[in-house]
Biotite code that builds the C-alpha atoms (Angstrom):
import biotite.structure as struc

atoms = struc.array([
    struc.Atom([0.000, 0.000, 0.000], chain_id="A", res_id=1, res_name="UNK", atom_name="CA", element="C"),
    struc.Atom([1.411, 3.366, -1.232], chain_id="A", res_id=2, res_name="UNK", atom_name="CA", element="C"),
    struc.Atom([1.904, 5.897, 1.789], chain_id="A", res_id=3, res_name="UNK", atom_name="CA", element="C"),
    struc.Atom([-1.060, 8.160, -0.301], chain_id="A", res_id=4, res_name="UNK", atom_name="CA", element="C"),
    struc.Atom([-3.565, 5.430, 0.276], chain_id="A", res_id=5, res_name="UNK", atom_name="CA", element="C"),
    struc.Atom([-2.657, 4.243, 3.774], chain_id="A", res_id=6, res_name="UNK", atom_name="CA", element="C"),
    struc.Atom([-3.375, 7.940, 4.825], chain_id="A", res_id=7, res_name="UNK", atom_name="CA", element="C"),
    struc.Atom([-6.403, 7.951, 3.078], chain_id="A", res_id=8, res_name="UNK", atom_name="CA", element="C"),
    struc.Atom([-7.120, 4.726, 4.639], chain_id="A", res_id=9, res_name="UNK", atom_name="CA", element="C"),
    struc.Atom([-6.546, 4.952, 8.433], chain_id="A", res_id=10, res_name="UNK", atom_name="CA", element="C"),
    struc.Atom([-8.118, 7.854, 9.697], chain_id="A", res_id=11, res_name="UNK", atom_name="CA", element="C"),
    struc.Atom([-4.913, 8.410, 12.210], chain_id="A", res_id=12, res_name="UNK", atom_name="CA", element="C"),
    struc.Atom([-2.509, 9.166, 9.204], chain_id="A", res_id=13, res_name="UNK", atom_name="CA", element="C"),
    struc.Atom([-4.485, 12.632, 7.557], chain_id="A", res_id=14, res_name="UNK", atom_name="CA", element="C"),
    struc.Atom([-2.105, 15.701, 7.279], chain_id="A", res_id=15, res_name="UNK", atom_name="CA", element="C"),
    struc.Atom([-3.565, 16.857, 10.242], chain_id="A", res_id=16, res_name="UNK", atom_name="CA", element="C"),
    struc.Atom([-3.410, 14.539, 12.524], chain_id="A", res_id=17, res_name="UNK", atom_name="CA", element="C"),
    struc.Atom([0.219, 14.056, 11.351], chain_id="A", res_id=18, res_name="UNK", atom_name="CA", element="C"),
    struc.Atom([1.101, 17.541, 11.857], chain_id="A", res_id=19, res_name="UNK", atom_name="CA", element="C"),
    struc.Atom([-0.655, 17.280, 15.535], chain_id="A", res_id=20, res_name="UNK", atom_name="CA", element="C"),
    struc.Atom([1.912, 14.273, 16.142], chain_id="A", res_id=21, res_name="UNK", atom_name="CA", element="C"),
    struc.Atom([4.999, 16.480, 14.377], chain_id="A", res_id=22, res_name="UNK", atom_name="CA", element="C"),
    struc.Atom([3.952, 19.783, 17.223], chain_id="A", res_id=23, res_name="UNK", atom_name="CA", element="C"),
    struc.Atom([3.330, 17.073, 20.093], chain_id="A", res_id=24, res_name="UNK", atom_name="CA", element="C"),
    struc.Atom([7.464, 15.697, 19.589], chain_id="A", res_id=25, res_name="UNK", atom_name="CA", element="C"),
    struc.Atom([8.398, 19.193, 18.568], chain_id="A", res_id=26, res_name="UNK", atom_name="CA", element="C"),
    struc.Atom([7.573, 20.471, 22.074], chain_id="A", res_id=27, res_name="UNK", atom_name="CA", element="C"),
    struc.Atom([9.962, 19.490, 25.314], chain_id="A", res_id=28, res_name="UNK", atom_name="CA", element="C"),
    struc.Atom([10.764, 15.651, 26.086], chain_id="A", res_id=29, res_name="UNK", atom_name="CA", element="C"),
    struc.Atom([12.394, 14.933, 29.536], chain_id="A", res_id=30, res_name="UNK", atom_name="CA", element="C"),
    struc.Atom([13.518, 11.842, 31.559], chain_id="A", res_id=31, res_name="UNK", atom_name="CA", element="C"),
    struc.Atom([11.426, 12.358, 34.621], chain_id="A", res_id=32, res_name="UNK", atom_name="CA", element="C"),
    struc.Atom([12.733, 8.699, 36.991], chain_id="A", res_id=33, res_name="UNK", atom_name="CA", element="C"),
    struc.Atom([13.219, 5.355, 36.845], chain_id="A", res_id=34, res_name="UNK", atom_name="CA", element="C"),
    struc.Atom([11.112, 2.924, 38.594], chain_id="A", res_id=35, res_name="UNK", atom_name="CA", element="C"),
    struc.Atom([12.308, 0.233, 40.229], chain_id="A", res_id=36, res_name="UNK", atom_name="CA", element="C"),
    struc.Atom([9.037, -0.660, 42.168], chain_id="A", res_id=37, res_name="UNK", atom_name="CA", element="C"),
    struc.Atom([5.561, 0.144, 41.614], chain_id="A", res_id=38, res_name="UNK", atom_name="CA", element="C"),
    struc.Atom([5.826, 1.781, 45.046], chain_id="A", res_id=39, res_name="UNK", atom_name="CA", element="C"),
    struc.Atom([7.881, 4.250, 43.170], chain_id="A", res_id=40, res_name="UNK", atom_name="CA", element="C"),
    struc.Atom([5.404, 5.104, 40.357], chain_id="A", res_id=41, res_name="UNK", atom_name="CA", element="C"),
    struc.Atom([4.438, 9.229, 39.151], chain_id="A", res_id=42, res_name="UNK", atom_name="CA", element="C"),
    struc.Atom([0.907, 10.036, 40.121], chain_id="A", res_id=43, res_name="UNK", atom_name="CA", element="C"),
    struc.Atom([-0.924, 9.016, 37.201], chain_id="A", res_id=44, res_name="UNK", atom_name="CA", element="C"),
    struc.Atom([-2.291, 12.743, 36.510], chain_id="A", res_id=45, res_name="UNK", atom_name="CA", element="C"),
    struc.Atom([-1.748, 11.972, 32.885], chain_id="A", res_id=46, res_name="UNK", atom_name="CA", element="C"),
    struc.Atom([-2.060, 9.169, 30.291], chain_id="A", res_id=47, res_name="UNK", atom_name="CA", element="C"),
    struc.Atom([0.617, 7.193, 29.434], chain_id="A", res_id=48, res_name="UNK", atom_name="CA", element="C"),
    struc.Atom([1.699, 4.615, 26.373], chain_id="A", res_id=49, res_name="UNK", atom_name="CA", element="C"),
    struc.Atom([4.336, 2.246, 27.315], chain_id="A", res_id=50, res_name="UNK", atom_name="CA", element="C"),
    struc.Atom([7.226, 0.166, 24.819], chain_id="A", res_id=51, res_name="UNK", atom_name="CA", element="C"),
    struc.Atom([7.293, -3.211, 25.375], chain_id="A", res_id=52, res_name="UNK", atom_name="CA", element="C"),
    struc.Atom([9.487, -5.750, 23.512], chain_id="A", res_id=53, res_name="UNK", atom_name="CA", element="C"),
    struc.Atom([12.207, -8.264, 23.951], chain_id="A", res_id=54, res_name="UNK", atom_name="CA", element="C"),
    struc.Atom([15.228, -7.026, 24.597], chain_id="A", res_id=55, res_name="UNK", atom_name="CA", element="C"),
    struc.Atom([17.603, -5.390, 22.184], chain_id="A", res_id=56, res_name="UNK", atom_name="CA", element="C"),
    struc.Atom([14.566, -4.909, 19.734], chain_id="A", res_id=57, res_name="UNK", atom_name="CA", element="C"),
    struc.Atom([15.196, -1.391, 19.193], chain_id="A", res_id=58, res_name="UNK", atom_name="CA", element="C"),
    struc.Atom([13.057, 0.776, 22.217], chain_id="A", res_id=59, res_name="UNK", atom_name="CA", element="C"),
    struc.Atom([15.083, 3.376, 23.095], chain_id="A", res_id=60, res_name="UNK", atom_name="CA", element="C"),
    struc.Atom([16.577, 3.869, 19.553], chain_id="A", res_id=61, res_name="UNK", atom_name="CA", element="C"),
    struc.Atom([13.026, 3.931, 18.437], chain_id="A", res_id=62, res_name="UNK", atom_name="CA", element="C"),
    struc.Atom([11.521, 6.522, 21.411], chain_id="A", res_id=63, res_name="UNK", atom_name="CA", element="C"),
    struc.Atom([14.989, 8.499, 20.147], chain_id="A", res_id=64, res_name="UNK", atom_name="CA", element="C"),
    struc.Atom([13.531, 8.753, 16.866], chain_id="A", res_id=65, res_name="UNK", atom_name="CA", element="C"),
    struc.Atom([10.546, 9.309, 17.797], chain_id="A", res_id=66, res_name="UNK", atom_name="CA", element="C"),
    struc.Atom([11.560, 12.265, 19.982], chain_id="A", res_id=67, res_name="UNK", atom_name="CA", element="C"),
    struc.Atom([14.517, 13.995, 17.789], chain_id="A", res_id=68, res_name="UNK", atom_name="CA", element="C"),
    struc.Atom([17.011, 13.151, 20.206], chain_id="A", res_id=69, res_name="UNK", atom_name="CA", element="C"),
    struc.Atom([20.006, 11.180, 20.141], chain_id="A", res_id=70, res_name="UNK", atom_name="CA", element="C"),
    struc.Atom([20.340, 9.937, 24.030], chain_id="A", res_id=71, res_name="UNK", atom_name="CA", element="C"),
    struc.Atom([16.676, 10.678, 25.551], chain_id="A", res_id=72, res_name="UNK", atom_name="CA", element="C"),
    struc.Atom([16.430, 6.735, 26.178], chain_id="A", res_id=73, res_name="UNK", atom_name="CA", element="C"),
    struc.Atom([19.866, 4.548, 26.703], chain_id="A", res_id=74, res_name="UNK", atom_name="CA", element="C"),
    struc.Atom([20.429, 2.752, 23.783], chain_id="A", res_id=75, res_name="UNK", atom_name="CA", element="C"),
    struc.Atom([22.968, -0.262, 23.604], chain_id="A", res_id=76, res_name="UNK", atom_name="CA", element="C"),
    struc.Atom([23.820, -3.487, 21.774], chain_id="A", res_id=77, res_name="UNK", atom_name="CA", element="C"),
    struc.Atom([23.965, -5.503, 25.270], chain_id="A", res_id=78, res_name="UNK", atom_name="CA", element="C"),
    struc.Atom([20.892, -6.798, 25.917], chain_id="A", res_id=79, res_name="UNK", atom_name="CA", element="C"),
    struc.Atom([19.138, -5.973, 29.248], chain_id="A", res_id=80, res_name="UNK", atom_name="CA", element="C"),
    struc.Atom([20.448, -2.377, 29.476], chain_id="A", res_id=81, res_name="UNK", atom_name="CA", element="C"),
    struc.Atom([16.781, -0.779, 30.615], chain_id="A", res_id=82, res_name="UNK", atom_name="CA", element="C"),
    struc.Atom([16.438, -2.567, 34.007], chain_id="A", res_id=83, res_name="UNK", atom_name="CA", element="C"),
    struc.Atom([13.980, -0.351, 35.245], chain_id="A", res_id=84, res_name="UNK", atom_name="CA", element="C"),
    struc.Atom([10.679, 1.363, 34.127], chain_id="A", res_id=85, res_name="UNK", atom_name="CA", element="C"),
    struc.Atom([11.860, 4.698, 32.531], chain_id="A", res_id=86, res_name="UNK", atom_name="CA", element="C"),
    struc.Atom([9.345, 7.387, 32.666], chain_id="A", res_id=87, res_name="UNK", atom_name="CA", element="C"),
    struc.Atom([9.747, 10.201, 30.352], chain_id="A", res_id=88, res_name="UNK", atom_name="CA", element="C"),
    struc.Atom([7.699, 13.479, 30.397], chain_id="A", res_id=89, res_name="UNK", atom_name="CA", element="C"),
    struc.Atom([6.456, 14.541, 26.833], chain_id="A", res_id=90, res_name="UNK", atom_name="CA", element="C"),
    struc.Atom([5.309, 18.058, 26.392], chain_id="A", res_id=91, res_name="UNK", atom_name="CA", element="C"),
    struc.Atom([3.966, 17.999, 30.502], chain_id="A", res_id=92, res_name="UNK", atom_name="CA", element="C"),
    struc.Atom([1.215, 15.734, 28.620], chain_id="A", res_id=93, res_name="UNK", atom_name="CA", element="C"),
    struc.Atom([1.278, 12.549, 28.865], chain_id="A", res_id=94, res_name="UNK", atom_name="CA", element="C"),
    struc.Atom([4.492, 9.782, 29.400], chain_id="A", res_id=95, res_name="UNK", atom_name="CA", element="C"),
    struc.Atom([6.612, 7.662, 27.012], chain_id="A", res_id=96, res_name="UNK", atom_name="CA", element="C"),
    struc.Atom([7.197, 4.428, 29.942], chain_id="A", res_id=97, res_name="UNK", atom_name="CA", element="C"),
    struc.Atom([10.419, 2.275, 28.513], chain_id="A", res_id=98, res_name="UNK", atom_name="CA", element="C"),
    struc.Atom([9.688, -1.005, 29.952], chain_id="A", res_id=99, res_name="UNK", atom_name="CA", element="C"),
    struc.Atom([12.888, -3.280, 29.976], chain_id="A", res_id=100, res_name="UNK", atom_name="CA", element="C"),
    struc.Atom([13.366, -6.173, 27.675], chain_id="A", res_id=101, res_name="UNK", atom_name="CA", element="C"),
    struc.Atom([11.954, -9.287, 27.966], chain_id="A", res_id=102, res_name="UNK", atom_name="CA", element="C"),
    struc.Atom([13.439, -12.401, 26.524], chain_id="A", res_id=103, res_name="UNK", atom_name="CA", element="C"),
    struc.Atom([17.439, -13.418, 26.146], chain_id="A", res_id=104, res_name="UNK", atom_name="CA", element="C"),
    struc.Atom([18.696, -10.804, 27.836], chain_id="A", res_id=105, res_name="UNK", atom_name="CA", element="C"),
    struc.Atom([22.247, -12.271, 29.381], chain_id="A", res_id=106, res_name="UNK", atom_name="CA", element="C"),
    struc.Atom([20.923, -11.545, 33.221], chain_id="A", res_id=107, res_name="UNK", atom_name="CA", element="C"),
    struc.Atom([20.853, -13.812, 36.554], chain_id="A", res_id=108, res_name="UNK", atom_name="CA", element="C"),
    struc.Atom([17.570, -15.659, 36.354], chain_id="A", res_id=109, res_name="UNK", atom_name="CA", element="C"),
    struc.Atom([16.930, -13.969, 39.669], chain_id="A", res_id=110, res_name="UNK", atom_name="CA", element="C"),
    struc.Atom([16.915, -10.635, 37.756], chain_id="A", res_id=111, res_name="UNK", atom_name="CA", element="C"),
    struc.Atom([14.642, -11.746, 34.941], chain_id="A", res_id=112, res_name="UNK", atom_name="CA", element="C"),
    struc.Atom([12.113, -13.053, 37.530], chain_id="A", res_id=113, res_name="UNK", atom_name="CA", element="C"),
    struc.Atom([12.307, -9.572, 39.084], chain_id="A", res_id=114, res_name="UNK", atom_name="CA", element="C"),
    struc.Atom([12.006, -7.762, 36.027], chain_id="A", res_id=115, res_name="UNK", atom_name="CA", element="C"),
    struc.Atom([9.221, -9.740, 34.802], chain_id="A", res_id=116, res_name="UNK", atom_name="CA", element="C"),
    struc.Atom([6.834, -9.672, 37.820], chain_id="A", res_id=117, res_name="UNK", atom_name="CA", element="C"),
    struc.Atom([7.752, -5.263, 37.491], chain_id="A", res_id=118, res_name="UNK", atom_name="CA", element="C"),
    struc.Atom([6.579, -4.841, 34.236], chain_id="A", res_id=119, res_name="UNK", atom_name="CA", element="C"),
    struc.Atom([3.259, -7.513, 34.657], chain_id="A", res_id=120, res_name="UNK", atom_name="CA", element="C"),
    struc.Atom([2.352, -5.894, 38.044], chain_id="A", res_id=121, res_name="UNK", atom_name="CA", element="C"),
    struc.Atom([2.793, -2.258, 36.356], chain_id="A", res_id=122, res_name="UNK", atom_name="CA", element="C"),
    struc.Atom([0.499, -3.475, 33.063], chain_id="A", res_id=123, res_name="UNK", atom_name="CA", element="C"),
    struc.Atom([-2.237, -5.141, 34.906], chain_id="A", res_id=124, res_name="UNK", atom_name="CA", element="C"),
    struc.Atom([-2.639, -2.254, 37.438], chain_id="A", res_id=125, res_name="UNK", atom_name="CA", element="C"),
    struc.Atom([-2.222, 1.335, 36.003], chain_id="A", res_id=126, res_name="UNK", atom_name="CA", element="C"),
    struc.Atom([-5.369, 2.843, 35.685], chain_id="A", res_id=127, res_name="UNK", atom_name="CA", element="C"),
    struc.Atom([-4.073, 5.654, 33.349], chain_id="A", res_id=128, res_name="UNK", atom_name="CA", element="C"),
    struc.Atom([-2.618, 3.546, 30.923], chain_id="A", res_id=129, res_name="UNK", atom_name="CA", element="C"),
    struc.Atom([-3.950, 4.121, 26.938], chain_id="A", res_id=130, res_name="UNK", atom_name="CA", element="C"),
    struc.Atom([-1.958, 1.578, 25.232], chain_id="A", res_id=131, res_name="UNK", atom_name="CA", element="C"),
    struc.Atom([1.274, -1.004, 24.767], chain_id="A", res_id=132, res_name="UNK", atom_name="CA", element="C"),
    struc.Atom([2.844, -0.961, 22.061], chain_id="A", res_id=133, res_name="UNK", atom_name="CA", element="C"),
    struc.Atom([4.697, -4.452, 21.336], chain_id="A", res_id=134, res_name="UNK", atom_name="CA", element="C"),
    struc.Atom([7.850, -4.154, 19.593], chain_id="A", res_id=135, res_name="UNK", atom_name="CA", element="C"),
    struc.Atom([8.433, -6.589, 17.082], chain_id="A", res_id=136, res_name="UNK", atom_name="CA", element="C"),
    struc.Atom([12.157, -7.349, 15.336], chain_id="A", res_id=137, res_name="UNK", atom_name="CA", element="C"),
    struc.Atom([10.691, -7.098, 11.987], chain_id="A", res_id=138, res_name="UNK", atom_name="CA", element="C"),
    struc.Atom([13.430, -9.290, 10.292], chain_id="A", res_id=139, res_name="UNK", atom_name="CA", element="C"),
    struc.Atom([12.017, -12.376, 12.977], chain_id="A", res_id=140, res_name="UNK", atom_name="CA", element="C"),
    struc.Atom([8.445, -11.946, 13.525], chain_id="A", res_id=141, res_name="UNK", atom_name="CA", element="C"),
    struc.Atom([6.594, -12.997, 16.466], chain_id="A", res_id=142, res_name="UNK", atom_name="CA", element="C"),
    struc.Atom([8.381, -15.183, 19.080], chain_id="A", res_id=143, res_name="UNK", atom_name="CA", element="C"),
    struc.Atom([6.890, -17.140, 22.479], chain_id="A", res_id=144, res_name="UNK", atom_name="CA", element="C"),
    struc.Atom([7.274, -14.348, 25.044], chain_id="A", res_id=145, res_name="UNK", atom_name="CA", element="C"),
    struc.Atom([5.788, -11.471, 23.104], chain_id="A", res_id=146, res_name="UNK", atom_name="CA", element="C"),
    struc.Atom([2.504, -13.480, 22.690], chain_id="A", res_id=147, res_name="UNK", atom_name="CA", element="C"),
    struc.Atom([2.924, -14.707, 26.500], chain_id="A", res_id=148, res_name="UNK", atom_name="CA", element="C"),
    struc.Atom([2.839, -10.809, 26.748], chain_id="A", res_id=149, res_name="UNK", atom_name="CA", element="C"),
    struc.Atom([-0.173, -10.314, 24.521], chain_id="A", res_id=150, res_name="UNK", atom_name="CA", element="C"),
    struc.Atom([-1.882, -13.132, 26.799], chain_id="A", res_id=151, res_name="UNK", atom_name="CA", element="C"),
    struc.Atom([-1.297, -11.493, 29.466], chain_id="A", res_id=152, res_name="UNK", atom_name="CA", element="C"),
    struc.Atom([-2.609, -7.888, 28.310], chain_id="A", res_id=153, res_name="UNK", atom_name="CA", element="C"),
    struc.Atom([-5.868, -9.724, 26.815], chain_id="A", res_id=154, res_name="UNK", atom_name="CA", element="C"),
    struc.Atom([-6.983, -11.472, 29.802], chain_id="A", res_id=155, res_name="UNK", atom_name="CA", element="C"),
    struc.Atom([-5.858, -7.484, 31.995], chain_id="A", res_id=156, res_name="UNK", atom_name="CA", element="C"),
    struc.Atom([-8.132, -5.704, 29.029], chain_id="A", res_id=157, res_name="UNK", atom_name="CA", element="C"),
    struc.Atom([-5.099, -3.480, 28.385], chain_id="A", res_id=158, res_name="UNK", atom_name="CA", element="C"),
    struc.Atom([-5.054, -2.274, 24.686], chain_id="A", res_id=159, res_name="UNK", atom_name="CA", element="C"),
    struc.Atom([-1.793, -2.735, 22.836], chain_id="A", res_id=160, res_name="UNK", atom_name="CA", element="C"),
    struc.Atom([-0.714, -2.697, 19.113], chain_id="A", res_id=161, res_name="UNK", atom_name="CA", element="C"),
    struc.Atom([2.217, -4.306, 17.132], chain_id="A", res_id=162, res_name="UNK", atom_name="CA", element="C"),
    struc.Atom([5.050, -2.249, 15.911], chain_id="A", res_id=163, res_name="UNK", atom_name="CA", element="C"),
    struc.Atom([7.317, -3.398, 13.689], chain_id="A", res_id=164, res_name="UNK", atom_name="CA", element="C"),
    struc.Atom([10.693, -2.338, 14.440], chain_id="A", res_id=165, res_name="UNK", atom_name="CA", element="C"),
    struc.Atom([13.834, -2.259, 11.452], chain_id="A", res_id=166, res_name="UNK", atom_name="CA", element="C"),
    struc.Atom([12.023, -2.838, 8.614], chain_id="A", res_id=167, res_name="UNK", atom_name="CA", element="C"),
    struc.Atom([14.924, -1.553, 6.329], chain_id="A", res_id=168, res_name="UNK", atom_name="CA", element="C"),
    struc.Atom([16.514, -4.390, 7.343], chain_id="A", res_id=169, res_name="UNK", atom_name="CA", element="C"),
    struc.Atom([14.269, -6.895, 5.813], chain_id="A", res_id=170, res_name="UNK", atom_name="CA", element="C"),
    struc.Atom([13.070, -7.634, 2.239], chain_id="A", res_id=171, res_name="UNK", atom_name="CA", element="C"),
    struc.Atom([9.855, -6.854, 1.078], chain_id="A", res_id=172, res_name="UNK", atom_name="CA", element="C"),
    struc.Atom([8.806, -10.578, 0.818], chain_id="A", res_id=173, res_name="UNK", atom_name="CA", element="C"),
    struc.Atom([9.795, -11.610, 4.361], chain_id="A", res_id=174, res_name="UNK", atom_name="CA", element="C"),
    struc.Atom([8.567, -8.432, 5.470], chain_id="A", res_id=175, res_name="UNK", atom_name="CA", element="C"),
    struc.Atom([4.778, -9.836, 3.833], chain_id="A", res_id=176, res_name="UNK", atom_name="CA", element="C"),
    struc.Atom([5.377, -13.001, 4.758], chain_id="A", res_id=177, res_name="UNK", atom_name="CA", element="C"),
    struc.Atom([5.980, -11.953, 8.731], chain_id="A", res_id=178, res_name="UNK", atom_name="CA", element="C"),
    struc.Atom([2.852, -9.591, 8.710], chain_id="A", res_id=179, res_name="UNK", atom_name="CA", element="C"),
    struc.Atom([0.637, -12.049, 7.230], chain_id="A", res_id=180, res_name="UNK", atom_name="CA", element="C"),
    struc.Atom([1.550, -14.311, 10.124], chain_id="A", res_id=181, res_name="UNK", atom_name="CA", element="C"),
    struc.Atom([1.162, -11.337, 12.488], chain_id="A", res_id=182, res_name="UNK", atom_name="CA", element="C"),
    struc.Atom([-2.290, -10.530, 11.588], chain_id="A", res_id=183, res_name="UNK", atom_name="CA", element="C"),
    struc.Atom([-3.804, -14.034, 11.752], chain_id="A", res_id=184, res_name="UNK", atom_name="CA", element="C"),
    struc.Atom([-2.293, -14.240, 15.231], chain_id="A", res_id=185, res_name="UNK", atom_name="CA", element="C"),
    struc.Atom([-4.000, -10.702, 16.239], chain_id="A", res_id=186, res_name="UNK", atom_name="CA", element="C"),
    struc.Atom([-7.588, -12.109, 15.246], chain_id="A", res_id=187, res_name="UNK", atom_name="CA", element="C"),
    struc.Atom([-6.880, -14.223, 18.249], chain_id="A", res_id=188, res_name="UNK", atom_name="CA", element="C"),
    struc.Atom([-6.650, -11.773, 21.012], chain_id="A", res_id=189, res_name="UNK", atom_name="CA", element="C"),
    struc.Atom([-9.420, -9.393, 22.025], chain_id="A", res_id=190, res_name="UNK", atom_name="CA", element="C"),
    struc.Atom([-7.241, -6.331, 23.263], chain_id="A", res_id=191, res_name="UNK", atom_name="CA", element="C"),
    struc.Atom([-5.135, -6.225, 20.430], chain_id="A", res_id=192, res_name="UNK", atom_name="CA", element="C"),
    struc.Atom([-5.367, -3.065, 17.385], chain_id="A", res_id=193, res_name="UNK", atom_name="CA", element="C"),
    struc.Atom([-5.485, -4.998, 14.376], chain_id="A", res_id=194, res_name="UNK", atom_name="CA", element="C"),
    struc.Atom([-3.390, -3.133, 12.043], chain_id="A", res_id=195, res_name="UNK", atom_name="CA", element="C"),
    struc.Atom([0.496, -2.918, 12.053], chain_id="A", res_id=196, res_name="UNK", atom_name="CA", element="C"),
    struc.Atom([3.076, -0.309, 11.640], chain_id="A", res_id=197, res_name="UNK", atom_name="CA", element="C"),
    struc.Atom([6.255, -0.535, 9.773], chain_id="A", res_id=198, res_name="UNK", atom_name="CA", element="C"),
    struc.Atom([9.127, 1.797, 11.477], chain_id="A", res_id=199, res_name="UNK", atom_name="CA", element="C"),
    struc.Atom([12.566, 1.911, 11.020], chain_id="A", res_id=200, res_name="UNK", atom_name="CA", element="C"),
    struc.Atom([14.100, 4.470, 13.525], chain_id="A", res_id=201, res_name="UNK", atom_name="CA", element="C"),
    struc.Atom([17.579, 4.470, 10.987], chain_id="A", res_id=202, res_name="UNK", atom_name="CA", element="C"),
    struc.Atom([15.618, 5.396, 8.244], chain_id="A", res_id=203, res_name="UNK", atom_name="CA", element="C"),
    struc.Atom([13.205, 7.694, 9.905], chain_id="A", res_id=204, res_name="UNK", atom_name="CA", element="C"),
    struc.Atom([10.600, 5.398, 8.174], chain_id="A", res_id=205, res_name="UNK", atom_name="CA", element="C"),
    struc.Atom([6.647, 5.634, 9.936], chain_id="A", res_id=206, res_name="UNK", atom_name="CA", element="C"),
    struc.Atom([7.693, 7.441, 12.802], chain_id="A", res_id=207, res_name="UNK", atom_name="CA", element="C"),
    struc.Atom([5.672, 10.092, 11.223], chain_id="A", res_id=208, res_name="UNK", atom_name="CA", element="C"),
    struc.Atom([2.829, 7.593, 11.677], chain_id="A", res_id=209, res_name="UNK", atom_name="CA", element="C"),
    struc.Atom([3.649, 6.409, 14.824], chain_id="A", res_id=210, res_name="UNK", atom_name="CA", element="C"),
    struc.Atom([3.965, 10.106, 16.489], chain_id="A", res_id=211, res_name="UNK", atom_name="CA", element="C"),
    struc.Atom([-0.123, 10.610, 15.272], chain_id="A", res_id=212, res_name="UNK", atom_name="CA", element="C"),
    struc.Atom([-0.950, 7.323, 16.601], chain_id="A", res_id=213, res_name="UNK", atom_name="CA", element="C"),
    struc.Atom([0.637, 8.073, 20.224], chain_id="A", res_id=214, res_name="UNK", atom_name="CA", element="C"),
    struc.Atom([-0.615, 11.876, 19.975], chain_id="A", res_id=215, res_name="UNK", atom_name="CA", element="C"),
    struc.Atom([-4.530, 10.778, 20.057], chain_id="A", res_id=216, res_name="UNK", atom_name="CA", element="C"),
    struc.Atom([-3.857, 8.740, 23.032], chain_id="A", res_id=217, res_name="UNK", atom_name="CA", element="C"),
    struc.Atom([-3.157, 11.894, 24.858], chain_id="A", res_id=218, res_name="UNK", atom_name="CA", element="C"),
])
């Protein structure tokens, strides 16, 4: 689908809700803390969309993008870097949460367990909480723990939606072929948006998109 048609398409993507998106991430974008425990979480004054996705999938390289900056979120090629719920402050309204990485990251097992039970406690009970967006490797596809995830978030009624992360990386084909898979899998759970988005946050490629999607969550 030609960018002209999926802007016709998706109501989201007109000019101006795109140029809302553009002034949102124009506007100031601080680190505000990282959480630890969810004794330690902002007042929820404010919505909030969190980035999920196993680690080393691209989150804080993406919420860079996203935000015009080139060290907003830590970015590394270890897995595991994000150990704690980073809260970030976008234009005093609303917060970008950076969740940490689920999946291989090279941690004590101890760790993961702790890391795991942070970020399903914080899903399951933030009442201010719009949306999850599930970050997707878009050269692999869907693996075991992001649909563990997506169980999870159906049976807590929290709304999420698939983004695909480094498309430039892939080829066309495989790129099909992985969001054909995608969207039969979606039809299966009841909290989940059923369209994709392609991103690449080298290429500056539907971040465009992705800032109008996030800015009518406000």
């Amino acid at each position: 689908m030609t960018e002209e048609l999926l802007k016709e398409k998706i109501p989201e993507f007109t000019p101006e809700k795109l140029e809302e998106g553009r002034l949102l991430f124009a506007s100031s974008c601080d680190f505000v803390l990282g959480v630890a425990g969810l004794d330690q979480l902002p007042d929820s004054d404010r919505n909030e969309v969190a980035f999920a996705g196993r680690s080393n999938v691209g989150k804080s390289s993406l919420i860079n993008a996203l935000t015009g900056r080139n060290s907003l979120a830590r970015t590394s090629n270890t897995p595991g870097r994000t150990q704690e719920l980073n809260f970030f402050n976008l234009g005093d309204t609303m917060y970008l949460v950076d969740m940490p990485g689920y999946g291989y990251a090279k941690v004590s097992k101890k760790q993961r367990e702790k890391w795991t039970k942070l970020i399903f406690d914080y899903l399951r009970g933030r009442p201010n909480l719009r949306c999850v967006f599930i970050l997707i490797d878009g050269r692999h596809g869907l693996k075991d723990t992001d649909e563990e995830l997506m169980d999870m978030l159906d049976e807590a009624a929290v709304s999420y939606r698939i983004i695909l992360t480094k498309c430039d990386k892939s080829k066309r084909a495989e790129m099909q072929k992985i969001q054909a898979d995608l969207k039969a899998v979606l039809k299966k759970h009841t909290a989940a948006h059923p369209e994709l988005l392609e991103t690449s946050a080298l290429k500056n490629e539907g971040l465009a998109e992705f800032r109008s999607i996030i800015t009518a969550l406000r």
